[in-house]
C-alpha positions as CSV (number, residue, x, y, z in Angstrom):
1,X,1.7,49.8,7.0
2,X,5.5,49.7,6.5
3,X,6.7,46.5,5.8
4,X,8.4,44.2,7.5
5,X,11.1,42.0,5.7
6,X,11.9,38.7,7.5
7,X,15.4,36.7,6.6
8,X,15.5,32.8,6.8
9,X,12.5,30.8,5.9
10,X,12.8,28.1,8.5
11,X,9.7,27.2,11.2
12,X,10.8,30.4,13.0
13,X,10.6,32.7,10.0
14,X,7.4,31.6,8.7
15,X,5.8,31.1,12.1
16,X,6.8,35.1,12.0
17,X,5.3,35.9,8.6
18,X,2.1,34.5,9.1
19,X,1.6,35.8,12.9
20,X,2.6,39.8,11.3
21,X,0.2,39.2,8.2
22,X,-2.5,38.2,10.4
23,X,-2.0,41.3,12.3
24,X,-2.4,43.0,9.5
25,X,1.5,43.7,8.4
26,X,2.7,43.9,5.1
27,X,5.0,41.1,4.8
28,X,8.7,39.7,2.9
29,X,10.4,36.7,3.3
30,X,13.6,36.0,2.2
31,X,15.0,32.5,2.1
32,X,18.7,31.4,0.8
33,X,16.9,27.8,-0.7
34,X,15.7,26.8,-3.1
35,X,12.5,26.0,-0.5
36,X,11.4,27.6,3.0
37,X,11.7,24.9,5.6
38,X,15.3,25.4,7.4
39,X,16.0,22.4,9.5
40,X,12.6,21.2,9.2
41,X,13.0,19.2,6.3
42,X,11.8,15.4,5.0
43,X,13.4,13.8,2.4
44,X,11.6,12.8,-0.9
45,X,10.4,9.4,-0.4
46,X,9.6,6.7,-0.8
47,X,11.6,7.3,3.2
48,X,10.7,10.4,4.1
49,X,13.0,11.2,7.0
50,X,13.5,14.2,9.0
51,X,16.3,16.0,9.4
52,X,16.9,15.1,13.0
53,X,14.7,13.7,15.5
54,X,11.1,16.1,14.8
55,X,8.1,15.7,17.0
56,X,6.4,18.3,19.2
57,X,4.8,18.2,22.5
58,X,1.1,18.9,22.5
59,X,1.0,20.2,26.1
60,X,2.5,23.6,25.4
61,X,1.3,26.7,23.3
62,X,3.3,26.4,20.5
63,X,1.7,23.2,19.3
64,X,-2.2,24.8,20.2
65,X,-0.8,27.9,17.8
66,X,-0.6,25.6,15.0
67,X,-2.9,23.7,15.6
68,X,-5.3,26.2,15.6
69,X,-4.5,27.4,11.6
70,X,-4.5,23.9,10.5
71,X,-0.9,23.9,9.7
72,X,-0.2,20.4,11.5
73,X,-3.0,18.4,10.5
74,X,-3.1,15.6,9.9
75,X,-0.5,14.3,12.8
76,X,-0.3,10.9,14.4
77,X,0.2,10.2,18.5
78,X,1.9,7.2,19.4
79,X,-0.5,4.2,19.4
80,X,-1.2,2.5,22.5
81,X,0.2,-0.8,21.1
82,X,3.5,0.9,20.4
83,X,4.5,1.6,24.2
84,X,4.8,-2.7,24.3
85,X,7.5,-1.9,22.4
86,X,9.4,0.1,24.5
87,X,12.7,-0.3,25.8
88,X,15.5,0.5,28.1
89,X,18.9,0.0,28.2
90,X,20.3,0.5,31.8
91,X,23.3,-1.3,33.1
92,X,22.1,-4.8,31.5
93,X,20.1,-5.5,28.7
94,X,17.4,-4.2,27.4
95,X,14.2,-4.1,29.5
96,X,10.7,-2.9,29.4
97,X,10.6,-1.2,31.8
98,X,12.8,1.7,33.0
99,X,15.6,1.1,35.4
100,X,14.5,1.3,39.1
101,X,17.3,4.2,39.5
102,X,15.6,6.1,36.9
103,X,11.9,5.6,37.9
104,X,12.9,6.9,41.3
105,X,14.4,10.0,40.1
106,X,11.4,10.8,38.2
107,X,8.9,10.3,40.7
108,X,11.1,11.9,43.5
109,X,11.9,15.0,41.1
110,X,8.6,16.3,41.1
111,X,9.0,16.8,44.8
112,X,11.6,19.3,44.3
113,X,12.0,22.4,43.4
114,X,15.6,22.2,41.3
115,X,18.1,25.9,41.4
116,X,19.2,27.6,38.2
117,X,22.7,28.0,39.6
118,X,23.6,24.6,40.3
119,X,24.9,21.8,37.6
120,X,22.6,19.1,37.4
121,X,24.3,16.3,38.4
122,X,26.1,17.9,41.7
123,X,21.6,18.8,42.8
124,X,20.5,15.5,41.3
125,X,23.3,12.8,43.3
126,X,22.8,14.6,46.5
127,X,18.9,14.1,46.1
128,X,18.4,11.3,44.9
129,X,22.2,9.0,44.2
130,X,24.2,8.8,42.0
131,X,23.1,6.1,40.0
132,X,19.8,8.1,39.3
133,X,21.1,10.9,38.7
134,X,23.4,9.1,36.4
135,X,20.1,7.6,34.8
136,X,18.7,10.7,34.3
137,X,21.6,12.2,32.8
138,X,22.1,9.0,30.0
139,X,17.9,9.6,29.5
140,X,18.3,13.4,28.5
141,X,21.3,13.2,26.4
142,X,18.9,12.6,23.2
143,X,16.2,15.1,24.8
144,X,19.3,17.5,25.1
145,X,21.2,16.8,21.9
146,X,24.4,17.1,24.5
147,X,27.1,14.4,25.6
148,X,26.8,15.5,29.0
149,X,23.7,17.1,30.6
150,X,24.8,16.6,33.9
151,X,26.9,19.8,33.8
152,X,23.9,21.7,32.4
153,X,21.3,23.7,34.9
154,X,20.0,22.0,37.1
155,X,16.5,23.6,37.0
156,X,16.8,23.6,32.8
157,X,17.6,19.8,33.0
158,X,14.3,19.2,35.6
159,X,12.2,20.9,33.0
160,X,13.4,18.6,30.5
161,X,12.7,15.6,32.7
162,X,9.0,16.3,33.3
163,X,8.5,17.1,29.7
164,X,10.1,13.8,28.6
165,X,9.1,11.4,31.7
166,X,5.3,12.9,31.8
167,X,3.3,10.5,34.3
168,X,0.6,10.3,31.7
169,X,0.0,9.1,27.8
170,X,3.0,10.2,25.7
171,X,2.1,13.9,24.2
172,X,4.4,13.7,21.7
173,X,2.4,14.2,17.9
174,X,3.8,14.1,14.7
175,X,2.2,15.8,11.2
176,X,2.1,13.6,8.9
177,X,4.5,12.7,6.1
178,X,7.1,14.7,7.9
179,X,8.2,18.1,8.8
180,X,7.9,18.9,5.2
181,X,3.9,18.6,5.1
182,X,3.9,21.4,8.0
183,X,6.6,23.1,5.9
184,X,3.8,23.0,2.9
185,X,1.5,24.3,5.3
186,X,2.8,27.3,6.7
187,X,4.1,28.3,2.9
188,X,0.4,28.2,1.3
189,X,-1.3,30.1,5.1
190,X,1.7,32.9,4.5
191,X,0.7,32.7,1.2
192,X,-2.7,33.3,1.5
193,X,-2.1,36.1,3.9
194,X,-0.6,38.0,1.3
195,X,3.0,37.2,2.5
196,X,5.8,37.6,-0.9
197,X,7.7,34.6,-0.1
198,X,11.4,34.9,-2.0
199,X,13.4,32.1,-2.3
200,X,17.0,31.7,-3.4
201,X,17.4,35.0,-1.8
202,X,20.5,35.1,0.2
203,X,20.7,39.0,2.0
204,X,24.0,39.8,3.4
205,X,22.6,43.7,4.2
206,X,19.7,44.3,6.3
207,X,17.5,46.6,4.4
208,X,17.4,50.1,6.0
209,X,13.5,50.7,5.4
210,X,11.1,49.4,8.0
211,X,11.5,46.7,10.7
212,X,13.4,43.6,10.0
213,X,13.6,40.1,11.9
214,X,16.4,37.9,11.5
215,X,15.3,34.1,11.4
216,X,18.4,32.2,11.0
217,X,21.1,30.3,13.0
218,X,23.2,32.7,15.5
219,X,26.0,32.4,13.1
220,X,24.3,33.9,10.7
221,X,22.8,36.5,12.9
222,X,25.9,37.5,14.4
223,X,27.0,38.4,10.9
224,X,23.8,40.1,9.4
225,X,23.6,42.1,12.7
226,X,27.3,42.7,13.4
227,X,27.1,41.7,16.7
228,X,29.8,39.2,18.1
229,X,27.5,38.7,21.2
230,X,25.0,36.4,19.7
231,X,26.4,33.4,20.6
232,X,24.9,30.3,22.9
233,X,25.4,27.3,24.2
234,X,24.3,24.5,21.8
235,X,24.5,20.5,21.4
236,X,26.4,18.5,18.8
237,X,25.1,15.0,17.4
238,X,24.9,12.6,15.0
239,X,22.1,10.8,13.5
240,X,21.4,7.8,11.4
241,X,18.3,6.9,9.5
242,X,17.6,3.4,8.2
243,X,14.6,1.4,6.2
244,X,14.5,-1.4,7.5
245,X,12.2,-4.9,6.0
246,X,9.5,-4.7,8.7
247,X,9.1,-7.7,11.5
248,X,6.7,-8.0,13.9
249,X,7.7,-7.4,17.5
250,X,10.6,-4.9,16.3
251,X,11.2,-2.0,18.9
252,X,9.3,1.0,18.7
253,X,11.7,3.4,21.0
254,X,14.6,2.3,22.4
255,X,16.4,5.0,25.3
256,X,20.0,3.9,25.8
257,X,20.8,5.1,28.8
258,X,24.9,4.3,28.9
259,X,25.2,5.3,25.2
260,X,22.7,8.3,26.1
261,X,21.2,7.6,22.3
262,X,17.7,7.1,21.5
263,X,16.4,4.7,18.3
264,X,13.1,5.2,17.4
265,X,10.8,3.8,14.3
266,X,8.9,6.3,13.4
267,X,6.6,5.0,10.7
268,X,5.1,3.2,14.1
269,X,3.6,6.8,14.3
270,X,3.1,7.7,10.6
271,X,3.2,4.9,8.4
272,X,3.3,7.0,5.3
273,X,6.7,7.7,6.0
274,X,7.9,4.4,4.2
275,X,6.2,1.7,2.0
276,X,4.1,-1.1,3.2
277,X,6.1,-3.9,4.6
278,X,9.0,-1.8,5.8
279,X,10.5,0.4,8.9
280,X,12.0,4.1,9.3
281,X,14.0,4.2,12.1
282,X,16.1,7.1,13.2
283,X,18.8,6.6,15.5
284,X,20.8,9.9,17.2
285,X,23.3,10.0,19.8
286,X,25.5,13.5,21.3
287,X,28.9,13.4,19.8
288,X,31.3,13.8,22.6
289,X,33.7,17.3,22.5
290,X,36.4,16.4,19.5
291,X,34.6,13.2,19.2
292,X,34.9,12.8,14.7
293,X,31.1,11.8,13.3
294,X,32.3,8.2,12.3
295,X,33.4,7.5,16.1
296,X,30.2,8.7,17.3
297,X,28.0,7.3,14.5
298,X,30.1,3.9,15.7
299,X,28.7,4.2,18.9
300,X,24.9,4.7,18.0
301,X,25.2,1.4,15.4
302,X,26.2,-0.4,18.6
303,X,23.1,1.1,20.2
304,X,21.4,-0.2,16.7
305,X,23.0,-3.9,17.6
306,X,21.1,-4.2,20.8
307,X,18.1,-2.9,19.6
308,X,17.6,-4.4,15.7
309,X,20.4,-7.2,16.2
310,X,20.1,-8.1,12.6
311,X,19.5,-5.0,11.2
312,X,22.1,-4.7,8.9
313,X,21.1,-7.3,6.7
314,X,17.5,-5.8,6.5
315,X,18.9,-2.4,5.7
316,X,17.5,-0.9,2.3
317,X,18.0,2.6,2.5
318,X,19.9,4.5,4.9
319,X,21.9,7.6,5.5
320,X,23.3,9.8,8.3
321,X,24.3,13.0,9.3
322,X,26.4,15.2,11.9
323,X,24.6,18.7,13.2
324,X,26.6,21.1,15.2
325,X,24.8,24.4,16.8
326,X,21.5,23.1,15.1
327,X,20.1,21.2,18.0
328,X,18.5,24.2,20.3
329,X,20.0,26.5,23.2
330,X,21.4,24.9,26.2
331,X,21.2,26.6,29.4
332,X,24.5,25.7,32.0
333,X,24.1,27.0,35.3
334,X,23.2,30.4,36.6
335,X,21.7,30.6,32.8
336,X,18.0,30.3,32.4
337,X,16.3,31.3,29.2
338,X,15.5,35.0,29.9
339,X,19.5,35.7,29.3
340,X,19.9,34.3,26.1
341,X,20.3,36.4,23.2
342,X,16.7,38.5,23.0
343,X,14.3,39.4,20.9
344,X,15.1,42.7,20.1
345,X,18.2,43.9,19.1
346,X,17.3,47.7,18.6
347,X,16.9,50.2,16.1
348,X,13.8,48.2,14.6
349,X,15.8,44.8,14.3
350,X,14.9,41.4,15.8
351,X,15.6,38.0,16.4
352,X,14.2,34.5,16.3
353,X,15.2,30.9,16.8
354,X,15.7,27.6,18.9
355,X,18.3,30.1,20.7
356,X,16.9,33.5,21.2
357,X,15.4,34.6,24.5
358,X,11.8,32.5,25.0
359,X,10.2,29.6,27.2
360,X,9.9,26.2,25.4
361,X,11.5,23.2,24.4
362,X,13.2,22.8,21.1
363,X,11.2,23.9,18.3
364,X,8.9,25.3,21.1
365,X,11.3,28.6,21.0
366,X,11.7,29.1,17.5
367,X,8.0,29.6,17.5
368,X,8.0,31.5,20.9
369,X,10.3,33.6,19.7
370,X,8.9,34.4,16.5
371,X,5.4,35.7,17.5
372,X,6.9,37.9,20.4
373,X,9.0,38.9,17.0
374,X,6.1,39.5,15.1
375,X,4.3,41.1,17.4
376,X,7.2,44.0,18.2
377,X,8.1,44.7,14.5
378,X,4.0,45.4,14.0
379,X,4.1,47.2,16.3
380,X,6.8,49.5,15.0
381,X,5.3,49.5,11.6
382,X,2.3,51.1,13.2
383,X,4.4,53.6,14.7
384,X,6.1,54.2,11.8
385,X,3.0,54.5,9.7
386,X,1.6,57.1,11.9
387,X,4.7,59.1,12.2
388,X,4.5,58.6,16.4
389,X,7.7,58.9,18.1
390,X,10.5,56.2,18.5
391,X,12.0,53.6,16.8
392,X,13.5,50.9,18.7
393,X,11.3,48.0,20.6
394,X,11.2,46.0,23.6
């Protein structure tokens, strides 16, 4: 078969590599680091932090796709002595349980049907108030990565909610010792597969020979594919991670809902993620538009003040960080998913990422993305192969 070359090396490239191997495709991957992993990286411990806020939701397909090959295992839910250690932070102080406002909204939301063409906030007020839709908007700021979801779709926003608010145990999981361990994964199954993995390979030419699917940010795909169209809505926010000397009773997951930041500790979770008798909490909050990272990174330590008052003093370790267009596609209104930019691009070219064309959350549609990817560039290497008529995919 004629092989396909994939660029970028990220989930969505290798999630690519190893669905066209297993269908039989002749594989490359070419990666600009030094190691495959794009945003999904941990750092070296003894912390081993993500690079953002990483945890997948085991109620949809791209989480039963991995887990399937192995590559997430072992993972970690949240333990049932965790949620006692939830928070909320509504108009007062922090509280167990979520503000009435809020709880309304959820319950009442999944009584409604929400439009694609209006903004959130306008559908939300009129149905429920303003101070839950207000609640809702503060909750899905860290779900959105985005200072102001209200102005997003309404129906993209409800989505979120359910996923987030789910009336049942939390389905969030996390693989263990980081993104990186799924990373390690996904490298040694592509691997085995037969996949030529190439690292510190930056391409600035598509080759002309055989199908090709670019994996990488929109900015780097508008270049690579000379088209000025790729371009999406995305969210901008800044993160700070922390080791902290462990106490008992510290918070597990804190949702600031005037700040719209979340703090969570996620060796709760995965305790391998820091040594014994310590904390790694990662704290994230949308930077607002012009907002600098130190003004926002302000805002998320007073977030960090409610919730570990004296957590400065118990600091060890500890860094931060600012992403811009890293944080997923956003959908406003009249937008849904199906018009972002799609799969295939034509002439044996296609496309994959957290912003491309497919159903999901998050890291949901770089995977989505990357096996309808897969699945239409081995299918033109068949063609090719055989000599049958056409070139170009849908």
């Amino acid at each position: 078969m004629t092989t396909i070359t994939i660029i970028g090396g990220g989930l969505a490239g290798l999630t690519a590599a190893i669905s066209g191997a297993e269908q039989g495709a002749s594989v490359v991957l070419h990666e600009a680091h030094a190691e495959p992993g794009g945003r999904a990286r941990t750092t070296d411990g003894p912390y081993r932090a993500n690079d953002g806020a990483h945890a997948f939701y085991a109620d949809g397909a791209p989480w039963r796709w991995l887990k399937k090959r192995g590559l997430v295992q072992p993972f970690h839910a949240i333990r049932p002595a965790s949620l006692a250690r939830l928070y909320f932070r509504g108009d007062g102080d922090l509280g167990h349980l979520p503000p009435a406002p809020l709880l309304r909204a959820i319950l009442l939301s999944r009584r409604h049907r929400a439009p694609v063409d209006l903004p959130f906030r306008d559908w939300a007020t009129d149905r429920f108030g303003e101070a839950a839709a207000e609640a809702v908007i503060g909750l899905l700021g860290p779900a959105t990565y985005f200072h102001d979801p209200g102005v997003l779709s309404a129906a993209f926003c409800q989505e979120r909610l359910h996923r987030v608010a789910a009336l049942s145990y939390p389905v969030t999981r996390y693989p263990r010792g980081g993104w990186a361990t799924m990373v390690g994964n996904m490298r040694r199954r592509a691997e085995e597969l037969g996949v030529r993995i190439e690292t510190g390979s930056r391409v600035t030419e598509l080759p002309e020979d055989g199908p090709v699917i670019v994996a990488t940010s929109l900015d780097s795909a508008r270049g690579l594919l000379d088209d000025p169209s790729l371009t999406w809505e995305s969210g901008r926010a800044a993160c700070r991670d922390v080791a902290l000397r462990a106490r008992p009773g510290d918070a597990f997951l804190v949702f600031d809902l005037v700040e719209r930041s979340l703090i969570e500790d996620f060796s709760a979770a995965d305790a391998t993620l820091a040594p014994a008798g310590h904390s790694l909490v990662q704290g994230f909050v949308p930077a607002r538009p012009g907002e600098s990272k130190a003004d926002a990174l302000r805002r998320l330590d007073r977030a960090f003040d409610r919730a570990f008052p004296d957590w400065r003093s118990r600091t060890v370790w500890e860094r931060d960080q600012l992403s811009h267009h890293r944080t997923g596609a956003l959908d406003l209104p009249g937008r849904t998913w199906r018009d972002r930019p799609a799969v295939s691009r034509g002439d044996g070219r296609f496309l994959a990422g957290d912003s491309v064309a497919a159903p999901g959350m998050l890291a949901e549609v770089s995977i989505t993305s990357a096996l309808r990817a897969a699945e239409l560039a081995v299918s033109l290497a068949r063609r090719v192969r055989t000599g049958s008529p056409g070139r170009s995919a849908s």
